[in-house]
N, C-alpha and C positions, 0 to 999 in steps of 0.2 A: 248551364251557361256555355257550356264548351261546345255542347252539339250546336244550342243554334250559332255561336259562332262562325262555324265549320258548315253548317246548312248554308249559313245565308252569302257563304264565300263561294259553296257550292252551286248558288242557282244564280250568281253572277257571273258563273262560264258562261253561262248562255247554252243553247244545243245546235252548234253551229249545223249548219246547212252541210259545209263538206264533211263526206265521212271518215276522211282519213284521222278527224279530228277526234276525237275519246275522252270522257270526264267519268268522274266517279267519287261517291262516298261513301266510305267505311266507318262504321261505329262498334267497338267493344268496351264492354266490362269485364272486370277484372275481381276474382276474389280468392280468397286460400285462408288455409284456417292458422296460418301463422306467417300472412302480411308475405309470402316472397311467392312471386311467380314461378310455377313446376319447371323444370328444365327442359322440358322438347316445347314447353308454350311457348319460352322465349327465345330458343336457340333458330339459328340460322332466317331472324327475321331483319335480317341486316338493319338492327341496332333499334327497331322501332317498339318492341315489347319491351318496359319498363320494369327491373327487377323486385322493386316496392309496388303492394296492392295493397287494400282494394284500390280501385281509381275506374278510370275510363280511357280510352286510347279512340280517338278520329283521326282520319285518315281521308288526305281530298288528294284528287290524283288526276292531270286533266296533261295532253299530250298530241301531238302528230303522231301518225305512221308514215310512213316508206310507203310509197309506190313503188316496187323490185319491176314494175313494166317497164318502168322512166332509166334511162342510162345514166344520168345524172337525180339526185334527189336531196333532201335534209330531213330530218324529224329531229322532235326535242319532248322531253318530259320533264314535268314537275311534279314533286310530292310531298304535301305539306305534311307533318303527323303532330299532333296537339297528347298531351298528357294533364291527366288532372284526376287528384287524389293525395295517396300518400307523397307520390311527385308530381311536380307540376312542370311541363316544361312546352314549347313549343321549338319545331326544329323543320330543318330541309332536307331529306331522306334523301330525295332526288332530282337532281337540276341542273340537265347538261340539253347542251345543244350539237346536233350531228351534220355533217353534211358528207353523201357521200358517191361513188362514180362507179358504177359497177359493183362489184364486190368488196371494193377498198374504202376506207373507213377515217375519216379525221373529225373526232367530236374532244369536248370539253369542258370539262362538273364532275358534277358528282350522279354515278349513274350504278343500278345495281349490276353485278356479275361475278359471276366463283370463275376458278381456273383450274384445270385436268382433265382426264379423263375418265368419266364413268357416270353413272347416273343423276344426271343433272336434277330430276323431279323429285326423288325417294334418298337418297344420299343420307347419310348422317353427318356429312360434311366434306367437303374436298379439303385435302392435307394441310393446304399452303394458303389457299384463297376459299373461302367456301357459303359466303353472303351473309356470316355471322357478326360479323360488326357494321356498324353504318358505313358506304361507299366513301370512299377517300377522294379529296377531290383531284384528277388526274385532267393533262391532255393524252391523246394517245391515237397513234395513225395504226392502221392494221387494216387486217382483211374481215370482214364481220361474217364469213361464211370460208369451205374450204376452195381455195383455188383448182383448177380440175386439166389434167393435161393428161396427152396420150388415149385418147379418147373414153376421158373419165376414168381410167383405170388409176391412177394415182393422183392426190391430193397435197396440197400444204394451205397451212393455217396460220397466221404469224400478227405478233403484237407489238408493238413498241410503245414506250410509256414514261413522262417522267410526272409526279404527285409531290403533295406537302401531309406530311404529317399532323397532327394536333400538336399543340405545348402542352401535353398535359402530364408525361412522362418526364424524366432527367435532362430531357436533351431538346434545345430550342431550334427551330426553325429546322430540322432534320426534313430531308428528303428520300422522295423512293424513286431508284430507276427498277424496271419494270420491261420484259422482256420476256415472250412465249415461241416459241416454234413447233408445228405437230405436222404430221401425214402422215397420208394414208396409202394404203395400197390396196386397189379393190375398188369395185363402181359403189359410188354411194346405195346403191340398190341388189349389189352381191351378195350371194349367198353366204360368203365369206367374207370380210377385211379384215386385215391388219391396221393399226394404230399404235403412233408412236411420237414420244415428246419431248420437251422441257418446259417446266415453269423458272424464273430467276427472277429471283424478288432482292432489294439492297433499300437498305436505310443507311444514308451517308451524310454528310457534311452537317449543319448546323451548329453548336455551342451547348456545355454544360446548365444548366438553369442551376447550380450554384456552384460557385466556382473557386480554385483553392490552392491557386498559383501554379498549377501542373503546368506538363502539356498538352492533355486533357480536356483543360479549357474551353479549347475551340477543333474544331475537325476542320479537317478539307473539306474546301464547299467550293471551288474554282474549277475552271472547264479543264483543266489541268487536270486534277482531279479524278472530274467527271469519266475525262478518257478510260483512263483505270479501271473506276467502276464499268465500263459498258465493256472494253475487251476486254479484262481480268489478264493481261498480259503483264509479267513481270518487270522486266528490261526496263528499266525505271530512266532509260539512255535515250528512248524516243520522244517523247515531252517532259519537259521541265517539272523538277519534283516541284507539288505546292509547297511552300515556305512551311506551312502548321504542321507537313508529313513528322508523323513519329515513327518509331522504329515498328510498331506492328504495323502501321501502312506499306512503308518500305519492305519488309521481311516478306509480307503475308499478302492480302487484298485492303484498298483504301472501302471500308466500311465495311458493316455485318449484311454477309450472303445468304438467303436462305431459297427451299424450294422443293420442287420436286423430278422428277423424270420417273415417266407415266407409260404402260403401254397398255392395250385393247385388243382384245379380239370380239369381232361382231358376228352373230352367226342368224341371220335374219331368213327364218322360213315362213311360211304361206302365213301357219297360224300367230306370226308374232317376231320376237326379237329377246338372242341370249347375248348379253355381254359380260366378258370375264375381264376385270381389270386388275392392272398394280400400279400403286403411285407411288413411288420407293423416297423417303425423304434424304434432303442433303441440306450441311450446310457449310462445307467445306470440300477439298478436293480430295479427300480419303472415300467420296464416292466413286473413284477410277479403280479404288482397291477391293471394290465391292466390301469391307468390314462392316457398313452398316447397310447390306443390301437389303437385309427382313423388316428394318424400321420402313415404319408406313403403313399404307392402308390395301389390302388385296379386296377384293369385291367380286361379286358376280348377281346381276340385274337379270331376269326374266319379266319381260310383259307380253301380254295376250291384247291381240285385236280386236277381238269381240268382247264386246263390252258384258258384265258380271259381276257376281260378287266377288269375285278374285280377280283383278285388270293385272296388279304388277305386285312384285316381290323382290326384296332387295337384302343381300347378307352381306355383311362387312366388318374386316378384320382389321382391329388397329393395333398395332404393336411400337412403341419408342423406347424399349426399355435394353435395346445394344448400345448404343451412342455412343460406339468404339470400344468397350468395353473386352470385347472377342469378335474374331473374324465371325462374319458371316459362312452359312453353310458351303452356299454356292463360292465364295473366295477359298473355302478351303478346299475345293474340289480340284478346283484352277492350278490353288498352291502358292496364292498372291499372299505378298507378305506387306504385313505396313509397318511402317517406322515410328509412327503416332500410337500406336496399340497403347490403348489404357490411358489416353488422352479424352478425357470423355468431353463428347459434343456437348451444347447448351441447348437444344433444342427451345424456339421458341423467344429464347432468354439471351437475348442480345448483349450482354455483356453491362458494361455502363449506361449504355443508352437507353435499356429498360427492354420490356419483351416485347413480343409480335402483336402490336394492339393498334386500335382507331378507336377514340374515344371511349377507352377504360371498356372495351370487348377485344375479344380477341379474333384473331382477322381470319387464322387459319381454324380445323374442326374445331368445335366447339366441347368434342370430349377429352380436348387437353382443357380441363377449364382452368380461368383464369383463378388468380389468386381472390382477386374483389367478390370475387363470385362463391366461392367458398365458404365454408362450416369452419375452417379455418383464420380467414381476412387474410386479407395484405392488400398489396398493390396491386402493380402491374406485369408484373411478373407470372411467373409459372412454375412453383416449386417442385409440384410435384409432376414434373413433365415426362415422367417415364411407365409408360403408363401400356395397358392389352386391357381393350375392347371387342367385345362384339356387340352388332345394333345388328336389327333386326326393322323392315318398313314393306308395310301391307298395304297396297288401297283396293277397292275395287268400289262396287253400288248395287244399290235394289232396286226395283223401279219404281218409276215417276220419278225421275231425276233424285234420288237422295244417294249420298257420297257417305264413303266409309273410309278412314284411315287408322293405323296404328304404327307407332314409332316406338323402340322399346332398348334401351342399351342396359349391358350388365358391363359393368367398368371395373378395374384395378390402378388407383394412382399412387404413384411410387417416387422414391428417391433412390438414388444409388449412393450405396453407404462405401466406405473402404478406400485406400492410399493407392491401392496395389492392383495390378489384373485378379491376381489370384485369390483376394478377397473380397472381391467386390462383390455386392447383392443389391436385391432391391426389395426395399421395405415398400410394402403396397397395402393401400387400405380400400373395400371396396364400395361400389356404388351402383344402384336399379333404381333406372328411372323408366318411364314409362307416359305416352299422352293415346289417347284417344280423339278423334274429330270427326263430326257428320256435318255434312253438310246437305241443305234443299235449296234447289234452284225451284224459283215459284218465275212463271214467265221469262223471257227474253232477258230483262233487265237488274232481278231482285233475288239476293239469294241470303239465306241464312245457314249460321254457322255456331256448332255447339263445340267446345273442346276440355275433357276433362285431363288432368296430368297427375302422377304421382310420382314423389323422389323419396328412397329409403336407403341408406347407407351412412358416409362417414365423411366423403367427401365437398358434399353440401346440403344445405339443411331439408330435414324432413318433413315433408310435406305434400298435402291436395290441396286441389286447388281447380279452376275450370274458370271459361271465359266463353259470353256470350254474346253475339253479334249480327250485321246484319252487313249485305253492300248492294251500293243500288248504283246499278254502270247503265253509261248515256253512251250509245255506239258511235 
């Protein structure tokens, strides 16, 4: 029922005449031998893999491109995704409209995108933003490529953004302002760049969703406010406090900060392309004192030009388990002292307002996993957010067009036990998971797609499992 559904919505695009135009349908099944989808099947498919199987998953996806000739231009996409099985649901994955002049950018919806630096293709996840939960609906003006001055030899990249959260969490009507800066030094085509960032993500204002006479009740949500949130300046003397401010507004920042700062090195020879990255997390200013400089993700991406059974390779190292706990290496080299020491961060875990999610997924890497997700349950939260990963992502091919991938994480998820610096540890329990994927393009148009996954550990439940599919794209 659901495919012809999804067919007969599909062959009502039409195949328009202009090519900028693009339609498409995707069909999977879903199975596992104890009803939950493997964790690399459904991570980072920005919210459209369903945790309960067996079932089926369609997907119609029909859109403009950009003309990048035209000085002025617009594109816009939609993507519908249908569920039906153990869950049923149908939803808007993606549905924004763009218009844009140059290189600069002002669209608004809901549209896929991660945020950092490092391997956008093979990734296990970007820290902060990384296309694991469904797209938030946001407006947002930016640059959609890097700016280029001095004759290409240096770049800037930059985002501006404000979004609504879901009600599904503690906290109603909450918003995100949303703010990226990066550059580069180095021709996009050097043998050498540099690369350097910020991601700042804030979830602010809205109201308690139950409520208990505090002050608590309601947050700042007034452009008063807003100011706050965007400079993070203290001096509480240049606009007017909102009336709802409480003492951790006033003391501290008006809502929960989170993010990262990213850098890149790119080292691009004949045969290909090394990048070595770090995305250092923060969510507070005890990142000026580097104490939690090791929390985050370090990485290093090699891919090959020439097409093979080995195209790209990708290693990556996640570590959250300092969260102020002890200075960092590098702060102690320096000699930086912090005042907060043994103050531990919440990574993730926003205090009242509930944790780093969009629709019960979680926004940032997916191998902090969420509570819901869990061998454990809960919420929305993230208990055990202190956690050292490494992942591992392969792809390459054989010929006649057939695609090879594998994704593979061995994980440690932890809590910090103890009162004190000096007693503090972390209780870790761990977790292998693992997906395989082949894929065969059969003509221009039609490709199919096998994917098996395995999960063995403590952290979420044990399990195989695979999904089989097909998609058939109109240029």
């Amino acid at each position: 029922m659901l495919s012809s559904i999804l067919l007969s919505a599909f062959l009502a695009l039409g195949n328009p005449s202009d090519t900028s135009f693009h339609s498409s349908l995707e069909i999977k099944a879903l199975a596992s031998d104890l009803g939950t989808t493997p964790f690399w099947l459904r991570s980072l498919q920005y919210g459209t893999m369903p945790l309960e199987n067996p079932g089926a998953v369609g997907i119609i996806r029909h859109g403009k491109n950009s003309d990048f000739s035209k000085k002025y231009d617009w594109n816009y996409r939609v993507e519908a995704v249908g569920w039906a099985g153990q869950k049923s649901d149908f939803f808007l994955s993606e549905a924004f409209v763009s218009g844009r002049r140059g290189k600069w950018e002002l669209w608004a919806g809901r549209k896929k995108e991660i945020y950092g630096l490092g391997d956008s293709t093979l990734s296990g996840g970007f820290y902060a933003w990384s296309g694991n939960a469904l797209p938030m609906p946001k407006v947002q003006v930016g640059t959609r490529d890097y700016l280029n001055f001095f004759k290409n030899w240096f770049g800037i990249h930059m985002t501006f953004a404000h979004g609504w959260f879901d009600n599904q969490g503690p906290v109603l009507n909450a918003m995100l302002h949303q703010k990226t800066l990066f550059g580069r030094i180095g021709k996009p085509n050097s043998l050498f760049s540099f690369y350097g960032g910020l991601n700042h993500f804030v979830s602010w204002g809205g109201e308690s969703k139950v409520k208990t006479g505090g002050e608590y009740d309601y947050y700042p949500s007034s452009l008063n406010a807003y100011f706050y949130v965007v400079t993070l300046l203290k001096d509480r003397s240049i606009v007017a406090v909102d009336t709802l401010t409480t003492y951790d507004d006033a003391g501290n920042q008006y809502g929960n900060h989170l993010g990262s700062v990213d850098f890149a090195l790119k080292f691009q020879p004949a045969w290909g392309e090394v990048l070595v990255y770090k995305q250092t997390a923060y969510e507070t200013g005890r990142l000026f004192s580097l104490t939690t400089a090791d929390d985050g993700i370090s990485g290093i991406s090699i891919k090959l030009k020439k097409p093979g059974f080995i195209e790209a390779i990708t290693f990556e190292y996640l570590y959250t388990a300092n969260q102020g706990r002890y200075v960092s290496g590098i702060g102690r080299y320096f000699g930086l002292k912090d005042p907060h020491l043994s103050e531990l961060e919440g990574y993730f875990n926003n205090g009242g307002r509930g944790g780093w999610n969009y629709m019960g997924k979680g926004i940032g890497t997916p191998l902090m996993i969420i509570d819901n997700e869990s061998a454990q349950g809960g919420g929305v939260n993230f208990s055990r957010n202190a956690n050292e990963s490494f992942y591992l992502g392969i792809r390459g091919s054989f010929p006649n067009q057939l695609f090879w991938q594998i994704r593979a994480s061995q994980s440690y998820h932890g809590y910090i036990i103890g009162s004190t610096w000096y007693n503090q540890y972390v209780s870790y329990i761990p977790q292998f998971s693992a997906a395989l994927s082949l894929g065969k393009q059969v003509g221009d148009n039609l490709s199919f797609q096998a994917q098996i996954g395995y999960d063995q550990g403590e952290r979420i439940k044990n399990t195989l499992g695979m999904n089989l599919g097909f998609k058939y794209q109109i240029h």
